[in-house]
Every structure is written in C-alpha cells, then in structure tokens.
C-alpha positions as CSV (number, residue, x, y, z in Angstrom):
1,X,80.1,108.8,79.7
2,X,80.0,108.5,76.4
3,X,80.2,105.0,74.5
4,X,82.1,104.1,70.9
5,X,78.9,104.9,68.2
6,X,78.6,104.4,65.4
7,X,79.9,101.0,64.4
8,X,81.1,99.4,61.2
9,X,80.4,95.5,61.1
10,X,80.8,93.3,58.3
11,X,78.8,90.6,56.9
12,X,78.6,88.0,54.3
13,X,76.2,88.0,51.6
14,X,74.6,84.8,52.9
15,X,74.1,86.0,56.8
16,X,72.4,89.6,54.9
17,X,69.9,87.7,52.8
18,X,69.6,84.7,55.4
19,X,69.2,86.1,59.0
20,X,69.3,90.1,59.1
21,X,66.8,90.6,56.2
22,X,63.9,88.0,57.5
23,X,65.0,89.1,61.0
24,X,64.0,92.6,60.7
25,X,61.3,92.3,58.3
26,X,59.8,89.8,61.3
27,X,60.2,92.5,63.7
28,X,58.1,95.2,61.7
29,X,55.8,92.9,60.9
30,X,55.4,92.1,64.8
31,X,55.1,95.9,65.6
32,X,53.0,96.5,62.8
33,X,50.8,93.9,64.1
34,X,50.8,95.1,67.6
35,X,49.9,98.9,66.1
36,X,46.6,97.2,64.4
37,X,45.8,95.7,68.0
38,X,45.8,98.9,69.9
39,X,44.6,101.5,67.3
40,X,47.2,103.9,67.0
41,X,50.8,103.9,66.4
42,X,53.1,104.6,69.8
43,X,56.4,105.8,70.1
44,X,58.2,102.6,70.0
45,X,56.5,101.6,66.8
46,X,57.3,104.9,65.2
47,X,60.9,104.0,66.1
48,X,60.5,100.4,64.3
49,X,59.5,101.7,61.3
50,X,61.3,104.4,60.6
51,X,64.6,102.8,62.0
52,X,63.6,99.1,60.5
53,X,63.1,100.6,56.9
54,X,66.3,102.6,56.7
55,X,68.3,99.9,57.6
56,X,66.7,97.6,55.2
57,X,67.4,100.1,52.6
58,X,71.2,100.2,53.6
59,X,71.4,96.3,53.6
60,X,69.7,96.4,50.0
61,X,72.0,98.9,48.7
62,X,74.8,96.8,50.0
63,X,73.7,93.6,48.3
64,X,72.9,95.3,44.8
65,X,76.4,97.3,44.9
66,X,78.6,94.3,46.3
67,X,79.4,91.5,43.8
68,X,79.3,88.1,45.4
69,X,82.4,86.4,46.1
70,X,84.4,90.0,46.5
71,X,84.3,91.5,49.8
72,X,81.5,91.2,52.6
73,X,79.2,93.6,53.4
74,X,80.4,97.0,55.5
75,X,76.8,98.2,58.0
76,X,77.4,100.9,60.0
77,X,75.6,101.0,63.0
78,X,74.4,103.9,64.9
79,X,72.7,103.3,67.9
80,X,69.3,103.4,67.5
81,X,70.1,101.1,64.3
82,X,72.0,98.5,67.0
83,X,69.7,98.6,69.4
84,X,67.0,97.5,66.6
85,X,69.1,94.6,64.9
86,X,69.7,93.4,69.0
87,X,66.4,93.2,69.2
88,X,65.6,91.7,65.6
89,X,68.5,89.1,66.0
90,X,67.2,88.2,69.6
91,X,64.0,87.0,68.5
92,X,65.8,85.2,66.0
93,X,68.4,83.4,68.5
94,X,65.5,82.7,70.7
95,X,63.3,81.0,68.0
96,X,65.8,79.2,67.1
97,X,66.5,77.6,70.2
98,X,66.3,74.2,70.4
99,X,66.0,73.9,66.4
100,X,69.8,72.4,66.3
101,X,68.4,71.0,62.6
102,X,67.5,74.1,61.2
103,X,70.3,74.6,58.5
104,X,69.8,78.4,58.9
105,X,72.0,78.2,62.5
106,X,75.4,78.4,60.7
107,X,74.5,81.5,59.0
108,X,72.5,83.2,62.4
109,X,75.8,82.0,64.3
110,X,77.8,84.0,61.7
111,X,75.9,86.9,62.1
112,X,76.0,86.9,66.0
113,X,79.6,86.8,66.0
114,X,80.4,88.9,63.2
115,X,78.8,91.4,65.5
116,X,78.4,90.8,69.0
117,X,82.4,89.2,69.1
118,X,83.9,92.5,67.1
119,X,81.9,95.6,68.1
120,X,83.8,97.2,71.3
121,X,81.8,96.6,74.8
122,X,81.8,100.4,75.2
123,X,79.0,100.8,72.2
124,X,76.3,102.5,73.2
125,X,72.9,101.3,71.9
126,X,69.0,102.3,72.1
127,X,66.1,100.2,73.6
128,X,62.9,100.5,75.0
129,X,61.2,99.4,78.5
130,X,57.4,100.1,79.6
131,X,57.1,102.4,82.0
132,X,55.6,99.8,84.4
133,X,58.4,97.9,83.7
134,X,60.7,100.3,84.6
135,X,59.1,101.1,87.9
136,X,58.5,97.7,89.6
137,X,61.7,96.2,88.1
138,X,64.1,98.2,86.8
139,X,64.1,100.9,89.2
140,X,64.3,98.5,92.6
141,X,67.6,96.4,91.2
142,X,69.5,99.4,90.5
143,X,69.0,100.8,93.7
144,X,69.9,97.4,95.3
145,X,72.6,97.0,93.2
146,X,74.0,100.5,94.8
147,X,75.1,98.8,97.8
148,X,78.0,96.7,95.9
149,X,81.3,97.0,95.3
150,X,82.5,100.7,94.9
151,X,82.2,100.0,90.6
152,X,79.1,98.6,90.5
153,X,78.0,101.6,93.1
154,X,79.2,103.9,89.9
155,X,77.8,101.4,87.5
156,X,74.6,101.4,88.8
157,X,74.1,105.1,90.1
158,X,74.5,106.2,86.2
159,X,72.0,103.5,85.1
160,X,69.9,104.8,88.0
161,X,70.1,108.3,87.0
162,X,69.5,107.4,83.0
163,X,66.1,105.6,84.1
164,X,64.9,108.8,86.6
165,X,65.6,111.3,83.8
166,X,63.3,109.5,81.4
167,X,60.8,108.6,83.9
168,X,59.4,112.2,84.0
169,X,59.1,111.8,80.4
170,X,57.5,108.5,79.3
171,X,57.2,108.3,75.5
172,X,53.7,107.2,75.9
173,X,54.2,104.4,78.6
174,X,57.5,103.5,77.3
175,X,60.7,105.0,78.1
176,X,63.6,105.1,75.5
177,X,67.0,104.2,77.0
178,X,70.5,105.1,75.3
179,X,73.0,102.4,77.2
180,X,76.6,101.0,76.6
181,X,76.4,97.3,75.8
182,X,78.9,96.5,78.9
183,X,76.6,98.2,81.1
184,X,73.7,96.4,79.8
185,X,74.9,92.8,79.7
186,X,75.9,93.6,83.4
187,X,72.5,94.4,84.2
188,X,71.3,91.4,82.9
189,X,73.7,89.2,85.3
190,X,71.9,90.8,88.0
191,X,68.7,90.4,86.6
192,X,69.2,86.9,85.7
193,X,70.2,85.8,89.2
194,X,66.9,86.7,90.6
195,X,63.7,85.5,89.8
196,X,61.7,88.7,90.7
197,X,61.9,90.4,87.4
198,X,60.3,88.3,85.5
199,X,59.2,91.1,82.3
200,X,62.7,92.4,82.6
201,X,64.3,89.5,82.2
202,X,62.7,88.2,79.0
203,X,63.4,91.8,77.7
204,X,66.9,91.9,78.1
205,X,67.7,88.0,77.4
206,X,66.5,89.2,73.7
207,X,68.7,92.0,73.7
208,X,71.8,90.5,75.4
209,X,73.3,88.1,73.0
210,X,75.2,85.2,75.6
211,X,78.5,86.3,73.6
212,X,78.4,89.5,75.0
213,X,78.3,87.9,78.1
214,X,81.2,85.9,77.9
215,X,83.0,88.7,76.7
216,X,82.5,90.5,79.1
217,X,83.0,87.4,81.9
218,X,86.5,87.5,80.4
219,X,87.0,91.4,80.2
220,X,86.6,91.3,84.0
221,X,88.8,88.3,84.6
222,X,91.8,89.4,82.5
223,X,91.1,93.2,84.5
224,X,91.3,92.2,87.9
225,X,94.7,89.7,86.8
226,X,96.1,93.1,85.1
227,X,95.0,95.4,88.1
228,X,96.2,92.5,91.0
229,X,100.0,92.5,89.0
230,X,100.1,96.0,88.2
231,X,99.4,96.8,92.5
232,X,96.5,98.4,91.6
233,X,93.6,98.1,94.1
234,X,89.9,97.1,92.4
235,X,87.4,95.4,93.4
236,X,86.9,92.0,91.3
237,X,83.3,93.2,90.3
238,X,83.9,96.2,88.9
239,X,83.7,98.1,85.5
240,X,84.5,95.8,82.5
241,X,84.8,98.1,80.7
242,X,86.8,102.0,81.4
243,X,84.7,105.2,81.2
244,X,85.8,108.0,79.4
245,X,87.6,110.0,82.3
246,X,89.4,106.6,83.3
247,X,90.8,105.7,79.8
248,X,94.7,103.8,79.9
249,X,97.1,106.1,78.7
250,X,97.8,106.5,74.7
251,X,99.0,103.8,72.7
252,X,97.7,101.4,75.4
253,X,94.3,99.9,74.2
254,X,91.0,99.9,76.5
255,X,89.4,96.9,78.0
256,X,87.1,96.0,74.8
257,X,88.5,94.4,71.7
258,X,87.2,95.7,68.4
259,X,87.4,94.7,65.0
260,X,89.7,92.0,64.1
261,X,93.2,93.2,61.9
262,X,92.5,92.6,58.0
263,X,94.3,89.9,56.9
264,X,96.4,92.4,54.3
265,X,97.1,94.5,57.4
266,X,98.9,92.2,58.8
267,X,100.8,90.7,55.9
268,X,102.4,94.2,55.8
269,X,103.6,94.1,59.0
270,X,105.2,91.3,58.6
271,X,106.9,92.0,55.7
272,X,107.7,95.7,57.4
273,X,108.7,93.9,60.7
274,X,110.9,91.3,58.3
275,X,112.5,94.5,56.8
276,X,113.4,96.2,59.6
277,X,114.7,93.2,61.4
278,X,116.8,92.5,58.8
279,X,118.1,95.7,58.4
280,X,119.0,96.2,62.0
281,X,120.9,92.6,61.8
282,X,123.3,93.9,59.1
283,X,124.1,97.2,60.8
284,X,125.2,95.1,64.0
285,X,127.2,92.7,61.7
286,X,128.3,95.2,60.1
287,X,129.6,97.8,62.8
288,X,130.7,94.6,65.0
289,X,134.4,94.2,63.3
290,X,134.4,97.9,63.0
291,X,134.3,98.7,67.1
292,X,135.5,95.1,68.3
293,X,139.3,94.3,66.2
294,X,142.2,92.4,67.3
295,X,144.0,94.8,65.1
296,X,145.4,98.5,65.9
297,X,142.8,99.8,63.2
298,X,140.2,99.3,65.3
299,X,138.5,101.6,67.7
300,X,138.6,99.4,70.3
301,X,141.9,97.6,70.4
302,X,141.6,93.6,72.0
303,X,144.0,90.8,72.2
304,X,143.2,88.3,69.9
305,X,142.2,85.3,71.8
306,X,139.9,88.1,74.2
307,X,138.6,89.3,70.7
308,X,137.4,85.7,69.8
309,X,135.9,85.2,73.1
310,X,134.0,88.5,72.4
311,X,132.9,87.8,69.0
312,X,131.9,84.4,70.3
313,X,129.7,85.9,72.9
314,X,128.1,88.7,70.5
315,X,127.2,86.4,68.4
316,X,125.3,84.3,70.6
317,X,124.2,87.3,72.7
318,X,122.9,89.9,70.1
319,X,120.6,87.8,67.6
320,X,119.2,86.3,70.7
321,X,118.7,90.0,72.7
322,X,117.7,91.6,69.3
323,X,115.2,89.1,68.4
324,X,113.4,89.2,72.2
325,X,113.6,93.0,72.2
326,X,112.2,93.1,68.6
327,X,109.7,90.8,68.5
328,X,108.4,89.8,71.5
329,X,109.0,93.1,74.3
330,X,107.1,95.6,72.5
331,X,104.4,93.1,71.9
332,X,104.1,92.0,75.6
333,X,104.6,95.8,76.5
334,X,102.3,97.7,74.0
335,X,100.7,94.9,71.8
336,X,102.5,95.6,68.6
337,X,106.3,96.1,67.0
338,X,106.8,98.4,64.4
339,X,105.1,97.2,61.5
340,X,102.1,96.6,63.4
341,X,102.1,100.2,64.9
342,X,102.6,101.5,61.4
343,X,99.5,99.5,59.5
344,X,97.5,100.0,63.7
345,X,97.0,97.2,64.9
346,X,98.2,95.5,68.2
347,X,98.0,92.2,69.8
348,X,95.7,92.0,72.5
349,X,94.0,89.6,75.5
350,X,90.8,88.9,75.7
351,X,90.0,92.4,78.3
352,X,91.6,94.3,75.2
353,X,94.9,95.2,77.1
354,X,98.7,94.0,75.8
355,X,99.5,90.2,76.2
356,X,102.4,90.9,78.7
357,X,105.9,88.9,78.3
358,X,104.8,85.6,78.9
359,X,102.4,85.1,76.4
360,X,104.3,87.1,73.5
361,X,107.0,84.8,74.3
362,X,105.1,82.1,73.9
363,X,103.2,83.2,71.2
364,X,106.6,84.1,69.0
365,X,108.0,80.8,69.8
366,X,104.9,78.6,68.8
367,X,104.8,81.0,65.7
368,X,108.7,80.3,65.1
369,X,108.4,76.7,65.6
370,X,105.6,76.0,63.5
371,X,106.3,78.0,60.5
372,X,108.2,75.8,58.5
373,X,105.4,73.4,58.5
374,X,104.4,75.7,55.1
375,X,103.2,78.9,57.3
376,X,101.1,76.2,59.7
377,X,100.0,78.8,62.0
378,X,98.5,81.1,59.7
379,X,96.3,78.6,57.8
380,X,93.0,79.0,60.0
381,X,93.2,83.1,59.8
382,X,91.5,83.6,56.7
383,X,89.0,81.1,58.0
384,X,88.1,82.4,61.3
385,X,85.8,85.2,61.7
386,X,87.9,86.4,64.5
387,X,90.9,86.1,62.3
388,X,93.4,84.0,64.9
389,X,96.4,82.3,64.3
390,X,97.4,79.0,66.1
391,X,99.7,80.8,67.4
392,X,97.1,83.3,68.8
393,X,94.9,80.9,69.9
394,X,97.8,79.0,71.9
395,X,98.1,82.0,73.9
396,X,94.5,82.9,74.0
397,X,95.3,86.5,72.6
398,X,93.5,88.9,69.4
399,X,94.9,90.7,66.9
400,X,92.5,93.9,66.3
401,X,92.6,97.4,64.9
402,X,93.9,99.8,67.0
403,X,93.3,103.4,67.2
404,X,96.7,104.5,67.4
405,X,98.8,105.4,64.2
C-alpha cells in the first residue's frame, strides 16, 4: 500500500529563512541536547542529524541559487525528510500557540499551508514512537479500533501489522514507522477522543498539523456524498483516502488534492479552450446554410417559412448546447475541457474527485457573469496560496495538477 513520496512543495523566501530554517535548527538542537543527557547517540538522533543537516543544506542551496522576488523555492520531500519538517514545524505551531502577537504567525501560517493544504493525503512519511509507547498505547487502540466499520477494520489491521513488524525490532527502544499522512491523521481522531493515551497523544498532535485534519474531515464528507449518489455502498467512516488496488479509473482523480494549477497553466487553457470554442462555433455557422437551405442547392431542401423556424431554433439551441457541452459537461464529468486536459490539470472538490454538473454549472455562470467586471473572478488567484478563483470558491471546488496528460 504504497503512498505518493517524494513530494515537491514550494515556499517563499520569507517562510525558508523565517519558520523552516529556525524550526529545524531548534529541533537538532533539542536532540543534540537530549544525546548530551543520556551519553550516547540513539537511533532517532542519528536520524535528526543526518536527515536535519541535509535538508538544511537543500534549503540553503535554494536560498543562494534563487533570486528574491523570482520564483519561490521548489523542496522535495522524501519521507524521512517530511516526517522531520512535521515534526520541526509542530513544535513550532505548538509554541506558538496562544502568541497571536508574534509577527512571525503570518509566515509559519504560510508555511503550514504551503504544505500541509498541497501535498496529497496519500504521502507517506517517517516518525518515531518509543517502544513503551507503542505497547501500552499504540498497540491497544488499533486493535480496538479493529472492531469498526469494515474500512477502518482495513485501516487499522495494516497499521496494526506495520507496528508488530517493527516491534520485534526496536531501534534501541524506539521503533521507526513509515505511514501515509491520511492514515496518520485518522489515528490521531481516535486518539484524541480518548483520554487514555496520554504520550501518544502529545506525539501525534506535533506531527498532525489541524489542516490535515480538516482535509481529510472534508475528503470523507465529499466521499460518502459521491459513493451515496453513485449507489455505491460504504460505510461513512471509511478510507479518506483510496489504496493502491482501489484507485478510480484513469483520467479520474483520487480522493487527495495535490498541488494547486500554476497560474500560466491555466492561462493556456483558457486561451486553448477560447480557440477551440471558437473554432467549433464557425464550423457550425458555417456548415448550418450549407445542410439547412430553403433553396434546391441545398442538401436538405425546406420550405422557407419551416427553414426560418429552423434557423430560428439552431440558433438559440446550438450556442446554448455547445456552450454546456463545452464548458461545463466535461468539467462536472472529468474535471477539465480540453485545454485543461492538454496543460493537466482538472477541476476538483475538496475529496479530489470531479465537481459534478451542478457546481460546473454554477461555477461557469458565476465566472461568465462576473467577468466583465475587468476579469473579477480571477483577481484573488495570484494571491491565494491555494490559487482559487471567486468563482472556485463560490462552488467550493480546486483547480490542481493532474496526473493525466
């Protein structure tokens, strides 16, 4: 059951030398400290450093070869490099609770979304749990959790038999877990209803940023709506998120959304979408006097007062069919139209599957009726980290990359 690793995630200048930086220098400096306690350097902390460095040296390369004011900076993330900067940006979050003056928050808010809101839910990453830990915490909720719903039976017998593997191989008391994200911040729901686990609970409140949890709160809403209209039986409490040997079919998009479209990317397909459009206008208004004539030239030979009706109705009929079956069917079907399958990307709701009719209707329409206020709904994309139009937030819909071509 493999997850999506590695990851590329962008970020600004600011949010590199601000929060990521200082965050996982902090967290060295914390393990280094905890190595001086105890004498010796365990697993965990062998992971710090030698994970904690590299990444520093990839975030100062990126600062010294990106000018400022030209692009942001591209990370990618594998999973063991994740798992660290979920850790180092957790500290940070929880610090900074309660500090709404600090005028650092803007740029650690920037960082949290510019990663936990664009990496897909299916992204595995590494962490670490005492073995005690594991035992008197871990262990018992997964088993009690295999007594759900037939999903979270699946869910959690896979956890389960992660945790068992590496229990008869503790990395000197500690056991080094590989995990999705989805399956992760579903853990920590459980573990966060109960007051038993007290250890495990701090541990994964640090790891689990609360966006991932809302994303995922909204992944499993907008799956059930999809499975309940679709006739497909699932329990509400199951995956958020589709394993590998349960994937939707090709050119449909899975239940995570991913990065948000560049803004050039979709000023293409526009203006390939505009093109094609308009071409397929004129060749209908071009073969329409050609097959419909109320003269004997034509090929299909009409009286003239039936040939005025017809015309009448054409015209009122195919710009109005073309238009829906241009630019709004393919998006409620598949997420995109043509020039947005060309450039890939597609339109998606927040689960990561195709808006439906409804909502590219009536994200098309708010689009159309706005636009002549000088491009209105476009204005807050190049603002927005999640790169939505009015239009897309009307509907509550994204536009991401997509992995078909």
């Amino acid at each position: 059951m493999a997850g999506t690793t590695p990851v590329t995630v962008e970020f600004s200048h600011a949010v590199t030398v601000k929060i990521l930086v200082p965050a996982l220098e902090h967290l060295i400096q914390r393990t280094h400290e905890l190595v001086d306690r105890i004498g010796e350097e365990p697993p965990y902390a062998t992971w710090v450093r030698e994970n904690g460095y590299l990444l520093l040296d990839t975030l100062r390369d990126g600062l010294l070869e990106t000018p400022w004011g030209t692009k942001p900076l591209r990370v990618t993330l594998d999973a063991d490099e994740l798992g660290l900067l979920a850790a180092a940006l957790g500290a940070v979050r929880r610090h900074a609770a309660g500090t709404e003056t600090d005028p650092d928050l803007t740029a650690l808010e920037e960082a949290r979304q510019r990663l936990w809101l664009t990496i897909p839910l299916d992204t595995e990453l590494v962490w670490w749990i005492a073995h005690d830990v594991a035992t008197s915490e871990l262990l018992p909720i997964l088993r009690a959790c295999t007594g759900g719903s037939p999903s979270e039976r699946a869910r959690a017998a896979d956890l389960l038999r992660t945790v068992e593997a590496h229990l008869h191989e503790p990395l000197d008391g500690a056991l080094r877990l590989r995990t999705r994200l989805s399956d992760l911040a579903w853990l920590a729901e459980h573990v966060f209803d109960s007051a038993m686990y007290r250890r495990l609970h701090a541990l994964l409140d640090q790891l689990v940023d609360p966006l991932v949890h809302q994303r995922l709160a909204r992944s499993s809403t907008s799956r059930t709506a999809g499975a309940t209209a679709s006739g497909t039986a699932e329990s509400p409490g199951g995956h958020a998120e589709q394993t590998a040997g349960s994937q939707t079919t090709a050119g449909r998009p899975g239940s995570t959304l991913g990065e948000p479209a560049p803004i050039v990317h979709r000023l293409l397909a526009a203006v390939i979408d505009l093109f094609a459009f308009g071409a397929g206008a004129q060749l209908i208004a071009a073969l329409a006097p050609i097959l419909f004539t109320g003269t004997s030239r034509g090929i299909v030979i009409l009286d003239p007062q039936l040939y005025d009706f017809v015309v009448a109705i054409l015209e009122l009929i195919v710009p109005v069919g073309g238009w829906y079956l241009y630019w709004v069917y393919p998006v409620g079907r598949w997420g995109q139209t043509l020039g947005k399958r060309a450039v890939s990307i597609q339109v998606v709701t927040a689960g990561g599957a195709p808006p439906g009719q409804a909502k590219a209707l009536g994200r098309v329409i708010i689009a159309g009726l706005l636009a002549w206020l000088l491009l209105l709904p476009w204005w807050p994309v190049p603002f927005r980290l999640d790169r939505r139009g009015l239009h897309d937030l009307a509907v509550d819909v994204w536009v991401v990359r997509s992995s078909n071509g």
